[in-house]
FIMI-571179 format. One line per 4 residues: number of its first residue (from 1); their letters; for each residue x, y, z of N, C-alpha, C. Coordinates in Angstrom, 1 decimal. Atoms other than C-alpha are relative to their C-alpha. Layout:
<atoms>
NUM> a> X/Y/Z/X/Y/Z/X/Y/Z; ...
</atoms>
This chain:
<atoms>
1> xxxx> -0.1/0.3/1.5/-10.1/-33.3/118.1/1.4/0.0/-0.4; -1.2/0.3/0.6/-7.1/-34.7/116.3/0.0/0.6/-1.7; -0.2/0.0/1.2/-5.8/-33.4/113.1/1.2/-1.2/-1.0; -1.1/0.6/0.3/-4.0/-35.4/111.1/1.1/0.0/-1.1
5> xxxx> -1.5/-0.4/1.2/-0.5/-34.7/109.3/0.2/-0.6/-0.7; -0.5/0.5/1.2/0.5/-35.4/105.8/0.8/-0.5/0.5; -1.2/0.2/-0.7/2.9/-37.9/106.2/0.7/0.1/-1.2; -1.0/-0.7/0.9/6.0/-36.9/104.6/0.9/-1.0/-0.9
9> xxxx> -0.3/0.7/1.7/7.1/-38.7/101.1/1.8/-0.3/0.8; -1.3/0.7/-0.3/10.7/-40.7/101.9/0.1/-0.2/-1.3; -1.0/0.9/1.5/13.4/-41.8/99.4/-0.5/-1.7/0.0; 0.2/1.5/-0.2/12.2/-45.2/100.8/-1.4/0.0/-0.9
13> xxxx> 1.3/0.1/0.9/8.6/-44.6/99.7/0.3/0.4/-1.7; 0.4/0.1/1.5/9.4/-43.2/96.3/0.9/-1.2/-0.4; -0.4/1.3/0.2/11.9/-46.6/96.0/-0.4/-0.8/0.0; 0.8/0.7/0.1/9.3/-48.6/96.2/-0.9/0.3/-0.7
17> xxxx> 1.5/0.1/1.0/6.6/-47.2/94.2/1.3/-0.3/-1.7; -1.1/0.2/1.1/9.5/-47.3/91.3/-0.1/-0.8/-0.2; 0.1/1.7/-0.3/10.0/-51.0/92.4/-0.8/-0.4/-0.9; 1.0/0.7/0.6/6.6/-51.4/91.8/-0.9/0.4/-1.3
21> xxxx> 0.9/-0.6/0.8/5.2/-48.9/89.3/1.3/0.2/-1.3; -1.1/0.1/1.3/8.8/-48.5/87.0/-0.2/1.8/0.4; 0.1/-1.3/-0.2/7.7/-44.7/86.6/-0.7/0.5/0.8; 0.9/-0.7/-0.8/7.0/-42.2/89.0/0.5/1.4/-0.3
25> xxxx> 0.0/-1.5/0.4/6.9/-38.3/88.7/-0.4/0.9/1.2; 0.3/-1.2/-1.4/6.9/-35.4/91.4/-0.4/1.0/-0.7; -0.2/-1.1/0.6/5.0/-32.8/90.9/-0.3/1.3/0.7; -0.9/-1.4/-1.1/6.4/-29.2/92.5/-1.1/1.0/-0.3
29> xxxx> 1.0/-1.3/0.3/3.7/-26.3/92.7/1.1/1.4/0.5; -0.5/-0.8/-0.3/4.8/-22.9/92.7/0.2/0.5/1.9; -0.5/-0.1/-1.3/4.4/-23.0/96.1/0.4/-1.0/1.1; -0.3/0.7/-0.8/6.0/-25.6/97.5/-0.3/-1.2/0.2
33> xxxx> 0.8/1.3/-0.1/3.8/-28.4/97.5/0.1/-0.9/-0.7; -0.4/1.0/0.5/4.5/-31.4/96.4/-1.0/-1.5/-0.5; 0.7/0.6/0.3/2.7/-34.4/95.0/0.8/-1.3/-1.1; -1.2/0.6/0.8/4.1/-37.6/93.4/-1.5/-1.5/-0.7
37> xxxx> 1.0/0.9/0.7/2.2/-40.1/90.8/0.5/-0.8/-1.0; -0.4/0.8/0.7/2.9/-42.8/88.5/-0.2/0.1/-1.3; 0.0/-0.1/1.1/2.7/-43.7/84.8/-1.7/-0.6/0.1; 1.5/0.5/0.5/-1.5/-44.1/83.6/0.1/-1.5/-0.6
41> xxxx> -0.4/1.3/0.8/-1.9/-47.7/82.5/-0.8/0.2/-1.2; 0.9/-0.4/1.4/-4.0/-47.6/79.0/-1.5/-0.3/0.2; 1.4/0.2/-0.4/-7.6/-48.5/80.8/-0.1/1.6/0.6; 0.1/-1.1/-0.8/-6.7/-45.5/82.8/-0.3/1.2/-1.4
45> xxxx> 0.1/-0.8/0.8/-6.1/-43.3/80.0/-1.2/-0.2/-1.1; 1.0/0.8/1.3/-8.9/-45.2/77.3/-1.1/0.8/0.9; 1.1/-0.1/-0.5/-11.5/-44.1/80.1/-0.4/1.8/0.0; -0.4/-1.9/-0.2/-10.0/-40.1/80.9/-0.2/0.7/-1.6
49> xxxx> -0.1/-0.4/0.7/-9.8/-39.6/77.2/-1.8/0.2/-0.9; 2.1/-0.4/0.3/-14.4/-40.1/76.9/-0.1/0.8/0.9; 0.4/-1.0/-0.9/-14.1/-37.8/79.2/-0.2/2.0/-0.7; -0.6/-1.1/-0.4/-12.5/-35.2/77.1/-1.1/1.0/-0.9
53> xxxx> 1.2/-0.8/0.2/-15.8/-33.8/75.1/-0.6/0.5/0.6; 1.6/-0.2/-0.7/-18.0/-33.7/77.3/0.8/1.0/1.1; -0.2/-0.9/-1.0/-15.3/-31.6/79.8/1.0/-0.3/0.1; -1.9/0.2/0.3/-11.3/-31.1/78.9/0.7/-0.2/1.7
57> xxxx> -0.4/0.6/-1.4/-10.8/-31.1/82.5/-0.3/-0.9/0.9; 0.4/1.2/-0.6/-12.4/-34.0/83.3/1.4/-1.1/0.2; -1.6/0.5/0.2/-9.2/-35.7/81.6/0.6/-0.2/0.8; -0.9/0.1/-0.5/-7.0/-34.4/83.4/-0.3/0.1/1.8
61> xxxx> 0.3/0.4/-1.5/-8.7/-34.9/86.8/0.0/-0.8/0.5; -0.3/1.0/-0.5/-8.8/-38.1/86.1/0.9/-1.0/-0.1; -1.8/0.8/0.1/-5.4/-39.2/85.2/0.8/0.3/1.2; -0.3/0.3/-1.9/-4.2/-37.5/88.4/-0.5/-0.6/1.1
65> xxxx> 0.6/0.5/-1.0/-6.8/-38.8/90.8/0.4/-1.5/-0.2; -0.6/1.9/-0.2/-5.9/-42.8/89.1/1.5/0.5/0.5; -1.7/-0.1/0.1/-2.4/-41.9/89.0/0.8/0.2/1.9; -0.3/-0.6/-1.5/-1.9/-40.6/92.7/0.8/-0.8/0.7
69> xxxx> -0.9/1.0/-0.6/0.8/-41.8/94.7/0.0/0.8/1.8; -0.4/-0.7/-1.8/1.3/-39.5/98.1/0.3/1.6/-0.8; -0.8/-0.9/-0.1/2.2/-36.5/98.8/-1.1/1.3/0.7; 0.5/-1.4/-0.3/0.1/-32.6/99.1/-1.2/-0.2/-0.2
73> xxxx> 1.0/-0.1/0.4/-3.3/-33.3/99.3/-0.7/1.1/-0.9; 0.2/-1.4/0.2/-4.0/-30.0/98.4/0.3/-0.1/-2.0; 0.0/0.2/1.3/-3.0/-30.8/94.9/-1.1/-0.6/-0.5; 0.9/1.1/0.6/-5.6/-33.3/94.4/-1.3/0.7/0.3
77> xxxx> 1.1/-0.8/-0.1/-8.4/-31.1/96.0/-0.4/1.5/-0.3; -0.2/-1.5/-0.3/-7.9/-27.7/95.4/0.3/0.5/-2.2; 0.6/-0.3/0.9/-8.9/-27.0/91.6/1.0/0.9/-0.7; -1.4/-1.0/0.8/-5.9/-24.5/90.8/0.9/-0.7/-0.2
81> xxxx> -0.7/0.5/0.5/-3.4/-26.5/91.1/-0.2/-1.4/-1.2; 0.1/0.8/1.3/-5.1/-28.7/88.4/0.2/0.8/-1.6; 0.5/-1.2/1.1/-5.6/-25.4/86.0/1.5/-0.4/-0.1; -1.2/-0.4/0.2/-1.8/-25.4/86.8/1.0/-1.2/-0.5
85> xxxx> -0.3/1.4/0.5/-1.2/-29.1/85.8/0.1/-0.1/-1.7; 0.5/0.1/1.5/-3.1/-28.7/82.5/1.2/-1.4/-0.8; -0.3/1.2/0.7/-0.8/-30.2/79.9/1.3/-0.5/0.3; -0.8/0.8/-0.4/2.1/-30.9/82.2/-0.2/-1.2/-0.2
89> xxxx> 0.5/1.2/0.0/0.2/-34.1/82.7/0.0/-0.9/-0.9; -0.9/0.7/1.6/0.8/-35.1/79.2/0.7/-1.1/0.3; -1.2/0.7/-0.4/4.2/-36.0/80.5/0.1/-1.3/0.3; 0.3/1.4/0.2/3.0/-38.8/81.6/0.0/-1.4/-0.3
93> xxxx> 0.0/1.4/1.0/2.4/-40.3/78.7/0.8/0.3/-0.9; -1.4/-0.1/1.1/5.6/-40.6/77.1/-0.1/-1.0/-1.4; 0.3/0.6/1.0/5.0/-41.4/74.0/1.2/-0.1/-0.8; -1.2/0.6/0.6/7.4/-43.5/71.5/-0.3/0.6/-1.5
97> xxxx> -0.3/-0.6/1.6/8.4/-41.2/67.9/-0.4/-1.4/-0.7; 0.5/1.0/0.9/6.9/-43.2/65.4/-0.2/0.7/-1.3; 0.6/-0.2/1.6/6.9/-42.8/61.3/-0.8/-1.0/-0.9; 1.0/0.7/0.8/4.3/-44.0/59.0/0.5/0.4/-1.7
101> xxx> -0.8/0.0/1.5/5.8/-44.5/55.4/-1.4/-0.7/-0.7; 0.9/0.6/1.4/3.0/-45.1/52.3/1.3/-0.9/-0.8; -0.9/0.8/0.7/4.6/-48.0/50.6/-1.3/-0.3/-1.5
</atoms>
């Protein structure tokens, strides 16, 4: 029986998801583990956000699960480091300051 090793995140691989994705984001667990994901596109997020009545962590399971780029599997399956995600994940979605003026 073969196991098979994470393979290990390069400058080259995150250079290319940048290339192709513009934003990318690592994200560092207290212990070490590593995980790297892109920016949500608005289908992504329009879909995670009917999620968020019916189950707040549904959200954010499923903006990391689209989002996923490489890295610690262990992030993606392992249920704590989502608790420990929470509203990091926000981050994300960088949103642009906007005022609304009554004229």
């Amino acid at each position: 029986m073969t196991v098979d090793k994470p393979v290990a995140i390069s400058q080259e691989h995150i250079d290319s998801w940048k290339q192709k994705y513009k934003d990318v984001f690592k994200l560092t667990a207290a212990d070490g583990k590593t995980g790297y994901c892109r920016k949500p596109n608005r289908d992504e997020v329009s879909y995670a956000m009917t999620l968020i009545t019916g189950d707040p962590l549904a959200y954010h399971e499923t903006i990391l699960k689209a989002t996923w780029l490489g890295g610690d599997e262990d992030i993606l399956q392992d249920k704590s480091y989502l608790y420990g995600l929470g509203a990091q994940l926000d981050k994300l979605l960088e949103a642009k300051k906007v005022d609304v003026e009554k004229l």
